[in-house]
ZAFIBA-358236 format. One record per residue: residue number from 1; residue in one letter; chain; x, y, z of N, C-alpha, C, O, CB in turn. Coordinates in steps of 0.001 Angstrom, whole numbers, plus 500000, padded with zeros to 6 digits. Glycine has a CB too. Layout:
ATOM   k r c    n_u    n_v    n_w   ca_u   ca_v   ca_w    c_u    c_v    c_w    o_u    o_v    o_w   cb_u   cb_v   cb_w
ATOM NUM A A      X      Y      Z      X      Y      Z      X      Y      Z      X      Y      Z      X      Y      Z
...
//
This chain:
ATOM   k r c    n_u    n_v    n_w   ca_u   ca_v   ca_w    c_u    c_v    c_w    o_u    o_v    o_w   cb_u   cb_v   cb_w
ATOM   1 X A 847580 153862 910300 846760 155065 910265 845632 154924 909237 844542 155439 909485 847628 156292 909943
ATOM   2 X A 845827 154283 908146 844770 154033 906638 843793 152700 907537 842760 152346 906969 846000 153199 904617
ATOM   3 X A 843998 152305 908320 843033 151524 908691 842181 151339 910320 841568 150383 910795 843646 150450 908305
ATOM   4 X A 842395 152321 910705 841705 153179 911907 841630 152753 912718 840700 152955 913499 840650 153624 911941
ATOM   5 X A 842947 151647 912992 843270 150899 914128 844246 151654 914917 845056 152041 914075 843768 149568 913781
ATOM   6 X A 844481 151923 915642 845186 153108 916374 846743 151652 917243 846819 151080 918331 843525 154262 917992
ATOM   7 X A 847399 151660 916311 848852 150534 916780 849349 150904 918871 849651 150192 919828 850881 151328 915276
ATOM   8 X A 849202 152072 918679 850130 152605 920067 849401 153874 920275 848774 154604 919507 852014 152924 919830
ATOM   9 X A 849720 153936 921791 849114 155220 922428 849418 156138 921556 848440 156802 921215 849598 155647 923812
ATOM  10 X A 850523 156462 921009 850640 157809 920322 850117 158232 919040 850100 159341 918505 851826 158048 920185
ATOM  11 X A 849617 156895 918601 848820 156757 917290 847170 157442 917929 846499 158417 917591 848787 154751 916651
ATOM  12 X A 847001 156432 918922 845437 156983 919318 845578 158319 919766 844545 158981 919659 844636 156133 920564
ATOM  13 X A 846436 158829 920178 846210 160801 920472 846447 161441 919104 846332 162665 919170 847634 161715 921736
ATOM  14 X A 846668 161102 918197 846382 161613 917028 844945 161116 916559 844158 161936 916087 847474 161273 916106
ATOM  15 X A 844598 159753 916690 843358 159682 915962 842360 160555 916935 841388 161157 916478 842865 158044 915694
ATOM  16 X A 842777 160553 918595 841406 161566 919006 841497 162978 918653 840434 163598 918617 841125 161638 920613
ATOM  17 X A 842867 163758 918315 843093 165252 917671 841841 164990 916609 840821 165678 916587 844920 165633 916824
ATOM  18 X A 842110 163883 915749 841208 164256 914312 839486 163799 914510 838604 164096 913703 841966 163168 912775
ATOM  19 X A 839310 163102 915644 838175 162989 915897 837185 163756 916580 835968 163606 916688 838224 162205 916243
ATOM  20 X A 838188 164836 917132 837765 165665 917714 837173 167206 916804 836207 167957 916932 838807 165728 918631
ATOM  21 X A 838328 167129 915899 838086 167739 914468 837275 167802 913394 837188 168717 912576 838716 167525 913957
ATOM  22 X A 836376 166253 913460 835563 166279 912695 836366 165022 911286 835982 164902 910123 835249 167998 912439
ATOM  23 X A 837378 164375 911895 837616 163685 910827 837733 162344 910939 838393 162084 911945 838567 164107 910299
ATOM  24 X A 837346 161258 910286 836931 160497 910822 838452 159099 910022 838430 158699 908859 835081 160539 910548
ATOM  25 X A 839502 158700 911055 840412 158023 910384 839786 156877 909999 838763 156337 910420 841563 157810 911066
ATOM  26 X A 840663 156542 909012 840643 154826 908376 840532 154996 907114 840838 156086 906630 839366 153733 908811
ATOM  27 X A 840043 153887 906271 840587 153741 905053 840666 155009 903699 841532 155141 902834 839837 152600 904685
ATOM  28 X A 839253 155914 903973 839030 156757 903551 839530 157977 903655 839027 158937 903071 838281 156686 903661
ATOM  29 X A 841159 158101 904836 841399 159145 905372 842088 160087 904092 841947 161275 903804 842236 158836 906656
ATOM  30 X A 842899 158981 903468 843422 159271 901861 843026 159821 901022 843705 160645 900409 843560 158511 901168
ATOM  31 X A 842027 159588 900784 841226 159744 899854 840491 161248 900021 840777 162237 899346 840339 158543 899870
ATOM  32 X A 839559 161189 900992 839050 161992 901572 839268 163739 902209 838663 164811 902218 838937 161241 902177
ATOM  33 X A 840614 163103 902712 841346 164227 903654 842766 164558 903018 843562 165041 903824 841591 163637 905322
ATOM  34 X A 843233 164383 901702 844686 164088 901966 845802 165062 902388 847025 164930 902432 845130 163581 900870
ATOM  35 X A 844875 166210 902721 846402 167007 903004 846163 167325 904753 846762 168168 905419 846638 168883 901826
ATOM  36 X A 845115 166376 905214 845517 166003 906713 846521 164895 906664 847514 164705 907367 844224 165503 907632
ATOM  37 X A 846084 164290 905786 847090 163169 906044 848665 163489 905492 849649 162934 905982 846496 161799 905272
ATOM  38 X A 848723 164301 904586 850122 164132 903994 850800 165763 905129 851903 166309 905167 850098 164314 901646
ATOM  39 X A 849434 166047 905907 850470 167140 906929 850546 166446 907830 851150 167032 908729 850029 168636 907489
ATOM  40 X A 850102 164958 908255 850769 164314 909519 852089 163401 909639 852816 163111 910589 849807 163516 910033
ATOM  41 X A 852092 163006 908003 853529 162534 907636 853997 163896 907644 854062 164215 908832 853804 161637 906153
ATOM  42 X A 854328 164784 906977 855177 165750 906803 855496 166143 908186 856644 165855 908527 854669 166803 905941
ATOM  43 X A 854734 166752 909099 854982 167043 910532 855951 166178 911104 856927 166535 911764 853780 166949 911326
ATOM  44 X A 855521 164662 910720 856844 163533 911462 857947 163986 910841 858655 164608 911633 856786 161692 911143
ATOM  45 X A 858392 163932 909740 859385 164439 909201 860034 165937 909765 861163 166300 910096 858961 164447 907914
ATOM  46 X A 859263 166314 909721 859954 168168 910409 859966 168134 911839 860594 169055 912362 858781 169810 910054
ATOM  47 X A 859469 167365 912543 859503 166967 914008 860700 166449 914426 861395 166987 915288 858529 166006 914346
ATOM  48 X A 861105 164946 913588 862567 164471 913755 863581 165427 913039 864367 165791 913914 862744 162975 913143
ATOM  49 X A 863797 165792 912271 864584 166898 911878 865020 168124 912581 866175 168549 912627 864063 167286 910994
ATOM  50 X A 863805 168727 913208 863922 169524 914436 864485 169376 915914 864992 170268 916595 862891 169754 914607
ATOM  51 X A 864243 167803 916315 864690 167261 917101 866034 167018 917026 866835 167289 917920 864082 166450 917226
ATOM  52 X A 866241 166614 916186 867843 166152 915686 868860 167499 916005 869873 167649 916688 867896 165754 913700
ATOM  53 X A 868000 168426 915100 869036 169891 915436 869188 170320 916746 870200 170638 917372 868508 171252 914789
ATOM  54 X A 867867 170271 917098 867630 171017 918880 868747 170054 920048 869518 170603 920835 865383 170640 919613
ATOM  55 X A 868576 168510 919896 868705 167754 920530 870216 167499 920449 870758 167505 921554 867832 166899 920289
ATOM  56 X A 870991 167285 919444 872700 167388 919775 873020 168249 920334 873414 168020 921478 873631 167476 918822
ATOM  57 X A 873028 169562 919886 874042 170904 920596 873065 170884 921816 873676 171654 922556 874184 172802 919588
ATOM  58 X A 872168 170585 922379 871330 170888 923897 871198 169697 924966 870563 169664 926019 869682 171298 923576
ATOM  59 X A 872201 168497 924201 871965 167268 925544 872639 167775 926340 872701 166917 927220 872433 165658 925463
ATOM  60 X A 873392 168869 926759 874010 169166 928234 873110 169742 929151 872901 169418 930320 875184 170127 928212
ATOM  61 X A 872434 170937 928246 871348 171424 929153 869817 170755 929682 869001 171160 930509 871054 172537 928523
ATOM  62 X A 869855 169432 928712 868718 168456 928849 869013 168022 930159 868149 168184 931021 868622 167245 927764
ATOM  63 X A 870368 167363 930526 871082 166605 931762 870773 167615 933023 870250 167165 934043 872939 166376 931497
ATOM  64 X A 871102 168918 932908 871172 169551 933871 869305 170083 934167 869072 171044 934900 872411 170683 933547
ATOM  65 X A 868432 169484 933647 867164 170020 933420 866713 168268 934397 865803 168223 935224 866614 170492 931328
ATOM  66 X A 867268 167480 934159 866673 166257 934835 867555 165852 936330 867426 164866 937055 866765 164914 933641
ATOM  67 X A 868557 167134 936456 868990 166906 938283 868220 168227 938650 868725 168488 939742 871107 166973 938891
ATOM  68 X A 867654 168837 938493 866354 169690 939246 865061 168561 939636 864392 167766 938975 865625 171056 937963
ATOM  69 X A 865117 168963 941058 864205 168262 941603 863048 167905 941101 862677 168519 940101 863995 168690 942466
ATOM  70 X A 862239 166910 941611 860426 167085 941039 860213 167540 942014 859020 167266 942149 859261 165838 940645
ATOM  71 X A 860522 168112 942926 859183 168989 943828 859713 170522 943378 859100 171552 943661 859171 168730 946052
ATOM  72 X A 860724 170479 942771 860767 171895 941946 860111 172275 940448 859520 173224 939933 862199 172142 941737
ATOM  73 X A 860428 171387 940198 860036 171197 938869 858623 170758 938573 858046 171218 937588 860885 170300 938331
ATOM  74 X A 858067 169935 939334 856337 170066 938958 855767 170805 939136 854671 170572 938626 855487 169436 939349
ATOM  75 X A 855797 172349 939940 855151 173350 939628 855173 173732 938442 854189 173670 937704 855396 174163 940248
ATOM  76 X A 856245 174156 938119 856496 174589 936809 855913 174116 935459 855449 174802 934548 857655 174446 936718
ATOM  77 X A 856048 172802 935550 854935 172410 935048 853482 172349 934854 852982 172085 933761 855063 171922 935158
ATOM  78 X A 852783 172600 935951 851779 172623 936221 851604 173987 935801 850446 174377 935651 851523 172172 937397
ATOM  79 X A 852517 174745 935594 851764 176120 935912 852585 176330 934228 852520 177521 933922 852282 177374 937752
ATOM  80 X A 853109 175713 933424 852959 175809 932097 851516 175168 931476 851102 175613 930405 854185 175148 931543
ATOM  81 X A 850820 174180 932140 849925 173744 931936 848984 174058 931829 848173 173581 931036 849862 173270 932282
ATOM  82 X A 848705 175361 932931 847395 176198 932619 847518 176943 932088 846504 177479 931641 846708 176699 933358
ATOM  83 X A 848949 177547 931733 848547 178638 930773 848415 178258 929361 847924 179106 928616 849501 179719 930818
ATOM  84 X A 848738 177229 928911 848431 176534 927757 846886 176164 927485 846365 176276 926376 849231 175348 927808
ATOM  85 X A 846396 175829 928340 844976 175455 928593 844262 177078 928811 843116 177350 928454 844843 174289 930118
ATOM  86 X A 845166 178007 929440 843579 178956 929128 844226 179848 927952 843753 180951 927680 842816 180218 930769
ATOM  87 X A 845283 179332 927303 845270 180458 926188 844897 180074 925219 845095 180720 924189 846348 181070 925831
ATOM  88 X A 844142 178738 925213 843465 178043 923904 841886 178839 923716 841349 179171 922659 843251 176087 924215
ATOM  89 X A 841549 178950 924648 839621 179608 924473 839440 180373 925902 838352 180334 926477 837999 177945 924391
ATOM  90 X A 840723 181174 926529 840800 182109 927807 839252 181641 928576 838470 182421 929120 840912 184081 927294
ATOM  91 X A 839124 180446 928464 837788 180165 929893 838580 178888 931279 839185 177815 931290 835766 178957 928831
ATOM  92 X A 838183 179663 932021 838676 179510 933740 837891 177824 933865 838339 176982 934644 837703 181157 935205
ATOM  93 X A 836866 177600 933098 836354 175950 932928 837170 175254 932677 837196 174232 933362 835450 175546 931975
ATOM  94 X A 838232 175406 931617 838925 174410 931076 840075 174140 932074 840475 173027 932414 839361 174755 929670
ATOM  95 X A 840572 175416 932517 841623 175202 933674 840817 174122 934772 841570 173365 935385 842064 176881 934499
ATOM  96 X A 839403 174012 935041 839462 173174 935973 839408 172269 935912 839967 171494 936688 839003 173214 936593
ATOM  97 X A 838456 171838 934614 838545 170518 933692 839793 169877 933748 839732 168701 934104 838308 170787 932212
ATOM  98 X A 841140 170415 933442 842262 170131 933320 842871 169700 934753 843637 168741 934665 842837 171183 932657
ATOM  99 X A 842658 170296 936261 842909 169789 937567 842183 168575 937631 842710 167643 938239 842539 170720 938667
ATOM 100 X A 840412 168322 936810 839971 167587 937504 840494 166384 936475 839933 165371 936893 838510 167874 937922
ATOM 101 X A 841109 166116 935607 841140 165218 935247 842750 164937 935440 843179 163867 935008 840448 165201 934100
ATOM 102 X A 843571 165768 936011 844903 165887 936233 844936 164728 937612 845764 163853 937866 845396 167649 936517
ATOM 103 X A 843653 165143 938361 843473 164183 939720 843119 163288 939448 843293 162253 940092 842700 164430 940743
ATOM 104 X A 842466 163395 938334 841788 161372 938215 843202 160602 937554 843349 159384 937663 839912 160998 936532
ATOM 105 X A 844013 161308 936995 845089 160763 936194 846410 160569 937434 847402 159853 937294 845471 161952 934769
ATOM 106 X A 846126 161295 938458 847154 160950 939486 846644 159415 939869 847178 158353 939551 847171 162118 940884
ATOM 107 X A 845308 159659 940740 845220 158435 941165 845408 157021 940254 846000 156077 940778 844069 158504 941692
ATOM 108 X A 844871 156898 938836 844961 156343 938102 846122 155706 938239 846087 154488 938416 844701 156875 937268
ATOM 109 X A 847455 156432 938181 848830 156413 937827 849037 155661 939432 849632 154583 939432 849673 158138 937359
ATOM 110 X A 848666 156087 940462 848761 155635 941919 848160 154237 942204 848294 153679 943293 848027 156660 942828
ATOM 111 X A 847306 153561 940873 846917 152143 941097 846747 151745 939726 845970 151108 939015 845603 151886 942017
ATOM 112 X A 847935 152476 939661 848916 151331 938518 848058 151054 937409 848095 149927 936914 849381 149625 939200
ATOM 113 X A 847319 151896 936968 846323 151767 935518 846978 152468 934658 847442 153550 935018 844745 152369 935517
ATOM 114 X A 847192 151920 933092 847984 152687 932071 847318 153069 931269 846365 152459 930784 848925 152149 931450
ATOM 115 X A 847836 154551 930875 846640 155728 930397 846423 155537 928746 845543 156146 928138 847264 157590 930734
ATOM 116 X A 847291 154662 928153 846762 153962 926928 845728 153301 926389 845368 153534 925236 847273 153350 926743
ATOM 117 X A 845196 152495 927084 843742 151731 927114 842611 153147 927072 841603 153134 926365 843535 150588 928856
ATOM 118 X A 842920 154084 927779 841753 154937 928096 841867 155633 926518 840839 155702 925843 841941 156097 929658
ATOM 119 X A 843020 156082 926037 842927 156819 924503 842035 155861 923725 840976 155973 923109 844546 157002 923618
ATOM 120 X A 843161 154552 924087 842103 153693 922818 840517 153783 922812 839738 153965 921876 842290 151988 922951
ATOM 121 X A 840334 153622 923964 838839 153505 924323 838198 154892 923882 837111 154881 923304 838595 153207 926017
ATOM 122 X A 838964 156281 924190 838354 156829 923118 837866 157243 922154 836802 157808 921898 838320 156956 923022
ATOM 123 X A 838915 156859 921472 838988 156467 920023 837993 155593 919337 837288 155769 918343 840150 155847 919835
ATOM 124 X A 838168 154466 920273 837566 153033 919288 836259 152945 919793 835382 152263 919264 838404 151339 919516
ATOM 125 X A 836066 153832 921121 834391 153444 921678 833365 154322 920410 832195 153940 920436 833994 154319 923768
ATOM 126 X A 833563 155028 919722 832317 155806 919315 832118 154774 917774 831039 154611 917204 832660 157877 919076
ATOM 127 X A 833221 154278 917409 833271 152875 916114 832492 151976 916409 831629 151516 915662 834640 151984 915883
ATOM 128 X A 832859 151447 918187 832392 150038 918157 830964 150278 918770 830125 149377 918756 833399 148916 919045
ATOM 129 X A 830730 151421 919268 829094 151686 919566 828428 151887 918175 827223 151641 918224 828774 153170 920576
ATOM 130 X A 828910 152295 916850 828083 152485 915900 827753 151152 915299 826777 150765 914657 828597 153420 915007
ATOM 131 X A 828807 150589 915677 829162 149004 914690 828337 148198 915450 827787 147247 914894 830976 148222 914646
ATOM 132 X A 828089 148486 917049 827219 147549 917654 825385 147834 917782 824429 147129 918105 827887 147444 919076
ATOM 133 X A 825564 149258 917333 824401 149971 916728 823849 149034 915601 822969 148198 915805 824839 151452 916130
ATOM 134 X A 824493 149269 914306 824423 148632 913165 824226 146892 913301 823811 146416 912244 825698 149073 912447
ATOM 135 X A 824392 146119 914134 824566 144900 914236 823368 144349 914897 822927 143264 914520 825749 144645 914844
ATOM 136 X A 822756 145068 915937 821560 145411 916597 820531 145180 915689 819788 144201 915621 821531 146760 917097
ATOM 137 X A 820565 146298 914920 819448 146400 913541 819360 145655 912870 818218 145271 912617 819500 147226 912631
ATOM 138 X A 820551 144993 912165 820620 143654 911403 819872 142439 912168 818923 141789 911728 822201 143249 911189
ATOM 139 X A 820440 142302 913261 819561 141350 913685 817753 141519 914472 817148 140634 915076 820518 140761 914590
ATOM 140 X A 817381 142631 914244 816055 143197 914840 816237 143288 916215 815200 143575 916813 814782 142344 914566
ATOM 141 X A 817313 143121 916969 817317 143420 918483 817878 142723 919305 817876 142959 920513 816258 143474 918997
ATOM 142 X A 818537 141596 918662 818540 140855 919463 819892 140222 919672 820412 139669 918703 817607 140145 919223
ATOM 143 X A 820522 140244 920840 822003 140040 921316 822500 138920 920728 823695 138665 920880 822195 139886 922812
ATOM 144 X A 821712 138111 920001 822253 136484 919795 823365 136558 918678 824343 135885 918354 820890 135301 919204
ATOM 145 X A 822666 137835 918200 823831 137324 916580 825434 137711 917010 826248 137803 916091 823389 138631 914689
ATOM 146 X A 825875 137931 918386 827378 138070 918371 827593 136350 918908 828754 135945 918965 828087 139550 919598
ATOM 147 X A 826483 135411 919277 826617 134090 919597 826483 133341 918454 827312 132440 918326 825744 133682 920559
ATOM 148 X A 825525 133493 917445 825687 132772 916222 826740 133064 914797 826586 132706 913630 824402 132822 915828
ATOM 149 X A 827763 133803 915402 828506 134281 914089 829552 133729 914608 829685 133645 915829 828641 135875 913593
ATOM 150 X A 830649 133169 913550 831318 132425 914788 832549 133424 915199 833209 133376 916237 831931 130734 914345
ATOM 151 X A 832709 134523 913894 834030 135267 914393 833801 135750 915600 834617 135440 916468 834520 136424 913552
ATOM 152 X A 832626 136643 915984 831916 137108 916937 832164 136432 918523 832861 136760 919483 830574 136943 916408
ATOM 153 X A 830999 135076 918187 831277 134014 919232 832953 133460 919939 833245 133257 921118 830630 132803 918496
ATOM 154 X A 833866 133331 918617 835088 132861 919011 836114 134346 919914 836859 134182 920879 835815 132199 917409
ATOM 155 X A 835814 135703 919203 836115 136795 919820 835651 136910 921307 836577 137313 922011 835633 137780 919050
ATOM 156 X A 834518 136682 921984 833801 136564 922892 834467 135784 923514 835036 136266 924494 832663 136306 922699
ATOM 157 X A 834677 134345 923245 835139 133203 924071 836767 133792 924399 837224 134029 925517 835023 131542 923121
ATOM 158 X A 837331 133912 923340 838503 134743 923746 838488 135443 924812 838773 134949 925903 838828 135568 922914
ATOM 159 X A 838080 136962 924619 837687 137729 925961 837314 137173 926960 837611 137781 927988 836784 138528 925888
ATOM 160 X A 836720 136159 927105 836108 135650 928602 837244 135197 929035 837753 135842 929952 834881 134460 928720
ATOM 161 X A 837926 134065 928561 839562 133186 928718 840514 134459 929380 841020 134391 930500 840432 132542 926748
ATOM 162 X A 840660 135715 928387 841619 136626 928949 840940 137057 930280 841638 136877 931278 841965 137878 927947
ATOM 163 X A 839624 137627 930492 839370 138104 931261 839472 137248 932700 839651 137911 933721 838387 138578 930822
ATOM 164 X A 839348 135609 932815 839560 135031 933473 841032 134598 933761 841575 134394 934847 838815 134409 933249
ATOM 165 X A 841504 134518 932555 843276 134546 933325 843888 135386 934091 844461 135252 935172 844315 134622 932492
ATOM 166 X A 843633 136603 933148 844287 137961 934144 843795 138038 935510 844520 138492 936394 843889 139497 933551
ATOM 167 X A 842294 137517 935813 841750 137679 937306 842744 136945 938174 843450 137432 939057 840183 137028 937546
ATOM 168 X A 842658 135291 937643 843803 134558 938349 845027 135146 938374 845599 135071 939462 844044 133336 937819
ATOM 169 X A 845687 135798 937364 847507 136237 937787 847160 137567 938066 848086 138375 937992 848985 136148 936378
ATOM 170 X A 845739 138107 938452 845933 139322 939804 845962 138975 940916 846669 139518 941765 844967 140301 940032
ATOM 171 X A 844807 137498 941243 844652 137425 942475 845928 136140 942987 846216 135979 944173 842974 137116 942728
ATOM 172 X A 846487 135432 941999 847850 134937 942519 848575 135697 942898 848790 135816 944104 848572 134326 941796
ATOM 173 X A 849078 136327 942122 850264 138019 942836 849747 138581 944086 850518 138836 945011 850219 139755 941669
ATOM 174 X A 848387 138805 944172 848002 139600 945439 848368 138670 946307 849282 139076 947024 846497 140089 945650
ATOM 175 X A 847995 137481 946559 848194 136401 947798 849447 136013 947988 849680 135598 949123 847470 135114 947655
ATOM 176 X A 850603 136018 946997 852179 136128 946637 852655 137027 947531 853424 136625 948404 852571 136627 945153
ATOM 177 X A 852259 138474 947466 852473 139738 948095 851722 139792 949926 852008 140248 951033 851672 140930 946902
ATOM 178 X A 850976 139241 949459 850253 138944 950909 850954 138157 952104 850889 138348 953318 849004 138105 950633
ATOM 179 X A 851607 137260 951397 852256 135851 952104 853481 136342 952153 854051 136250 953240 852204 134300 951288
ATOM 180 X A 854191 136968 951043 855750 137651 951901 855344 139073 953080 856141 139525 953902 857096 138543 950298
ATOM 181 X A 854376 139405 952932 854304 140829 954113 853697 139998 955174 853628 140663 956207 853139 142461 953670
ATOM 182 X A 853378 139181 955274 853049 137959 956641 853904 137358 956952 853879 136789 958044 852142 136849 956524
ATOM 183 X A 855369 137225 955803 856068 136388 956532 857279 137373 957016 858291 137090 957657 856464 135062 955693
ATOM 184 X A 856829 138635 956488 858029 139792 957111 857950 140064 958224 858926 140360 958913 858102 141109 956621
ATOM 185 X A 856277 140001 958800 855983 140458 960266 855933 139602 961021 855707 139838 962208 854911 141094 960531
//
């Protein structure tokens, strides 16, 4: 958290709460903020504690809460969902905001994209646009200096390697999957 690298999805939905807030994590969060920070440890603490109490005497009714159907049970949800969403600022926008991104998050989920990368990216895109802002200027304009630096350059070469492996063990698996449903029919 002191160094504004966001470890796990659940780290980055806290760093976008505080970015959204106006606070900006990493090294300075200490210093700067500390009784955001010493109320997000404390919260963990009263969170597991709370859990602990709630969660022994109620694992029976937890069990009997997960043999209710999902086609019963996702209304219910859904419809805890908006009222949470319009009792934050009572506007009928946010409820739709909330369908329309509820649909992009279905399909998402329907081709198998994991909704972690997208936090990070929120998080870390407005850093690495300032940082690539700032890097811009240093060099008067010009794209070369992520080729002449070598951390830069070797980061780059990296990314290309991943980006080219993963293509190959998508498009091996696809033709894998291809060749047993050809040899089923």
């Amino acid at each position: 958290m002191t160094l504004g690298i966001p470890g796990n999805a659940t780290i980055a939905m806290i760093f976008a709460a505080l970015l959204i807030h106006g606070v900006q994590p990493g090294p300075y969060l200490i210093k700067e903020n500390p009784d955001i920070f010493w109320g997000v440890i404390a919260s963990m603490y009263i969170g597991n504690a709370f859990l602990l109490l709630l969660n022994l005497p109620l694992v029976g009714m937890w069990l009997q809460v997960l043999r209710i159907p999902y086609c019963i049970l996702s209304p219910f949800i859904v419809l805890l969902c908006i009222v949470g969403v319009y009792s934050t600022r009572s506007n009928i926008f946010d409820i739709w905001m909330m369908i329309f991104f509820g649909v992009i998050g279905y399909f998402l989920r329907r081709l198998e994209f994991e909704p972690g990368p997208l936090i990070l990216a929120f998080v870390l895109g407005s850093i690495s646009e300032r940082t690539f802002r700032q890097s811009l200027l240093m060099s008067k304009g010009s794209p070369l200096i992520f080729l002449t630096r070598p951390i830069a350059c070797g980061l780059i070469i990296a990314l290309a390697v991943l980006i080219v492996v993963q293509s190959a063990l998508f498009w091996k698996k696809k033709n894998r999957n291809l060749e047993q449903f050809r040899g089923k029919g």
